[in-house]
C-alpha positions as CSV (number, residue, x, y, z in Angstrom):
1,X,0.0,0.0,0.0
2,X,1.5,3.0,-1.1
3,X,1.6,6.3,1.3
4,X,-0.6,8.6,-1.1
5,X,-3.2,5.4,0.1
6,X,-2.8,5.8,3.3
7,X,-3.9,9.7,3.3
8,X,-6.9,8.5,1.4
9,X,-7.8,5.9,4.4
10,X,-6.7,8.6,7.3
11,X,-9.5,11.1,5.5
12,X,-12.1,7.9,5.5
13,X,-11.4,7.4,8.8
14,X,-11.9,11.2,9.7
15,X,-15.2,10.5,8.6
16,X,-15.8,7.8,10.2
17,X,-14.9,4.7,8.6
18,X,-13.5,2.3,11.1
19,X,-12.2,-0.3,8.5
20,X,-10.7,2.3,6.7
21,X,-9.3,3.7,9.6
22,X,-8.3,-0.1,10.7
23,X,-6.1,-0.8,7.4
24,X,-4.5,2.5,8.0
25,X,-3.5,1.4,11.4
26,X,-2.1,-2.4,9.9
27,X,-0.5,-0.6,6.8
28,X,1.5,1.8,9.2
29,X,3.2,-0.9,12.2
30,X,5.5,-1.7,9.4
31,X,6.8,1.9,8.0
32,X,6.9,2.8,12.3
33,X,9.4,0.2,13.1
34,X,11.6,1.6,10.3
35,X,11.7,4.6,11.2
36,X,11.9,4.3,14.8
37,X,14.9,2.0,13.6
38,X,16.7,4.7,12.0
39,X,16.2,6.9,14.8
40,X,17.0,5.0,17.4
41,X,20.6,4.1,15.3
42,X,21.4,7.7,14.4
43,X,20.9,8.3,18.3
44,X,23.5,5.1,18.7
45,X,20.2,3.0,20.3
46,X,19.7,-0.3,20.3
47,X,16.3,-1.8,19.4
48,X,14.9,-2.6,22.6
49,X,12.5,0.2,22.4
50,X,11.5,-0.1,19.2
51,X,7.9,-2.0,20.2
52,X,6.9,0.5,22.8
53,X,7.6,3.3,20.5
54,X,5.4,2.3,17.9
55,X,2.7,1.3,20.1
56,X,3.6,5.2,21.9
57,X,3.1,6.3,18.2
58,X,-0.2,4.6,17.5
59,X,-1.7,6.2,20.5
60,X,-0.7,9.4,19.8
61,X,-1.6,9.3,16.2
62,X,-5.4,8.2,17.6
63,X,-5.4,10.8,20.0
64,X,-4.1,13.8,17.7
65,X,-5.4,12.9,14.3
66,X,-7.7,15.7,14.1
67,X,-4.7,18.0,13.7
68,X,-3.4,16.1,10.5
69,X,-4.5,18.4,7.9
70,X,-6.3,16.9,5.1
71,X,-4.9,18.6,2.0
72,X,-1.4,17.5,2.9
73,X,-0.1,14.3,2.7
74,X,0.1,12.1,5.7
75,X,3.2,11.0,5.9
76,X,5.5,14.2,6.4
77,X,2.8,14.4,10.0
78,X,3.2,11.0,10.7
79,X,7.1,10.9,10.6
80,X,6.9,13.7,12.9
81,X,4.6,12.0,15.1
82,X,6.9,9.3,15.3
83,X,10.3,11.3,15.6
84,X,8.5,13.2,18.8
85,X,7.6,10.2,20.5
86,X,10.7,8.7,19.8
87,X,12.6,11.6,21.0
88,X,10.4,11.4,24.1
89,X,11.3,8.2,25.2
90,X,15.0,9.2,24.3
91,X,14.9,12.3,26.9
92,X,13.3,10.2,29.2
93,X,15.9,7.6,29.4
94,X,18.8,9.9,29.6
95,X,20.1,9.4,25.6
96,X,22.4,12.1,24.9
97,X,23.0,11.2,21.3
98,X,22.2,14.0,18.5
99,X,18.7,13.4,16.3
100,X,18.5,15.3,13.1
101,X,15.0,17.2,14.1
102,X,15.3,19.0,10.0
103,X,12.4,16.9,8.4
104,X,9.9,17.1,12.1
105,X,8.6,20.6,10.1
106,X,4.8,19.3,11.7
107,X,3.8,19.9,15.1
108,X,1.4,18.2,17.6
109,X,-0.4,21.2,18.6
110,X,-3.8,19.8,19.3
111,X,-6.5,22.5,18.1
112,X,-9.4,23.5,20.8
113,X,-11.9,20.4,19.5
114,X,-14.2,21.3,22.7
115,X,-12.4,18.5,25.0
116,X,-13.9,15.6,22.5
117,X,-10.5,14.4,22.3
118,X,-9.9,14.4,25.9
119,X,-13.8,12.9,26.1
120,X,-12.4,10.1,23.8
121,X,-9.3,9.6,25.4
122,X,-10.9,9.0,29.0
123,X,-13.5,6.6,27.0
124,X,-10.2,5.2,25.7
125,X,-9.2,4.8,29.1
126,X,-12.3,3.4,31.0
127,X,-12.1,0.3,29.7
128,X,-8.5,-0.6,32.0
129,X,-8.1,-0.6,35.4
130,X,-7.1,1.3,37.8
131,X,-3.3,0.1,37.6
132,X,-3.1,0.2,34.0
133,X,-5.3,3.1,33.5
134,X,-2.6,4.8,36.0
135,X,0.5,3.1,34.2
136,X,-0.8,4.7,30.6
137,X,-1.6,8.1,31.8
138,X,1.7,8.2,33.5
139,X,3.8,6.8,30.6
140,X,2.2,7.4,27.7
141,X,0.0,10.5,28.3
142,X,2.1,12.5,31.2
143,X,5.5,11.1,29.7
144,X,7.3,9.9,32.8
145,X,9.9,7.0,32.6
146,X,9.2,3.3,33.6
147,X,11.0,4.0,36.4
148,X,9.5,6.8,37.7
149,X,6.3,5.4,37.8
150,X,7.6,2.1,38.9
151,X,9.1,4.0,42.3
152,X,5.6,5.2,42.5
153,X,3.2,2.5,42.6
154,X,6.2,-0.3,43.8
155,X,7.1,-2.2,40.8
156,X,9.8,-2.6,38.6
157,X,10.8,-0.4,35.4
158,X,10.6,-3.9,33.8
159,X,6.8,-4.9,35.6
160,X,6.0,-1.1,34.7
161,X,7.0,-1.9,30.9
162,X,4.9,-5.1,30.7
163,X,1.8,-3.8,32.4
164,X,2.4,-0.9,29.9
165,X,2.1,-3.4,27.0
166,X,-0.5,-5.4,28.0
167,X,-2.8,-2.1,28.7
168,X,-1.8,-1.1,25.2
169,X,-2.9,-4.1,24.0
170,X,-5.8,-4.2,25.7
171,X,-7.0,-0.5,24.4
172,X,-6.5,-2.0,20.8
173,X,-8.7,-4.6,21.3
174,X,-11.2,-3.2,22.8
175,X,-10.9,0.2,20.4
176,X,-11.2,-3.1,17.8
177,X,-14.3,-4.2,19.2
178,X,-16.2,-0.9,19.4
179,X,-14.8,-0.4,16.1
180,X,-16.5,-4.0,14.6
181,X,-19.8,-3.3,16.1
182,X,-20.3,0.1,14.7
């Protein structure tokens, strides 16, 4: 699937289309990983985080994709989506390697929807519990490390990071099922 395709599914999605919206989200895991790949080199990384970032990624480009703007092409916003988050978890860890920021030209400056996406992020949200709910806000939404909120709610960086997945996980399939019964 070639990325003029995917703007044409992000814009059926905008409208509503979940199985539009649902190929968009398959066609892009692949084209994530690489460039969180070559991020993550040029910032002398390994791959561990590669996983979390995309899943990072996914979120956010749920969350903001009302400020993707419809007569450009997706994929300049979405490489910039994925270079912030990256970035993110970079700072957070402590990298000090340098990132070539000239091609993140797109911001994530969320326009005032009238708190619908904050409405659809807490629906988002409802459907954990209270652990996980706390583990995403606090990883994903607020940005603090593993470790951070590992010290917090006494566990691991490493329990943190699996709860972390398996709340992801469980968002997608239940964003999957709402998604197949409408």
């Amino acid at each position: 699937m070639g990325h003029d395709q995917w703007s044409r599914l992000m814009r059926l999605a905008l409208d509503g289309d979940q199985v539009a919206y649902r190929m968009l989200l398959r066609a892009l895991v692949p084209h994530l990983r690489g460039r969180v790949r070559q991020v993550l080199m040029r910032a002398g990384r390994g791959q561990a985080d590669v996983e979390d970032i995309v899943q990072e990624t996914l979120l956010a480009v749920h969350l903001k994709r009302a400020t993707w703007d419809r007569s450009m092409p997706l994929t300049p916003w979405l490489n910039a989506v994925t270079r912030h988050k990256t970035i993110d978890l970079l700072r957070r860890v402590g990298a000090r390697g340098e990132v070539d920021l000239d091609d993140a030209v797109e911001t994530l400056a969320a326009p005032d929807d009238g708190g619908e996406s904050q409405l659809d992020v807490q629906r988002m949200l409802s459907a954990l519990d209270g652990r996980q709910r706390q583990i995403v806000e606090q990883v994903s939404l607020a940005g603090r490390s593993a470790a951070e909120v590992g010290g917090q709610l006494g566990m691991s960086e490493g329990a943190v990071r699996v709860a972390l997945h398996r709340a992801l996980r469980q968002l997608a399939r239940t964003f999957k099922g709402r998604a197949d019964a409408d």
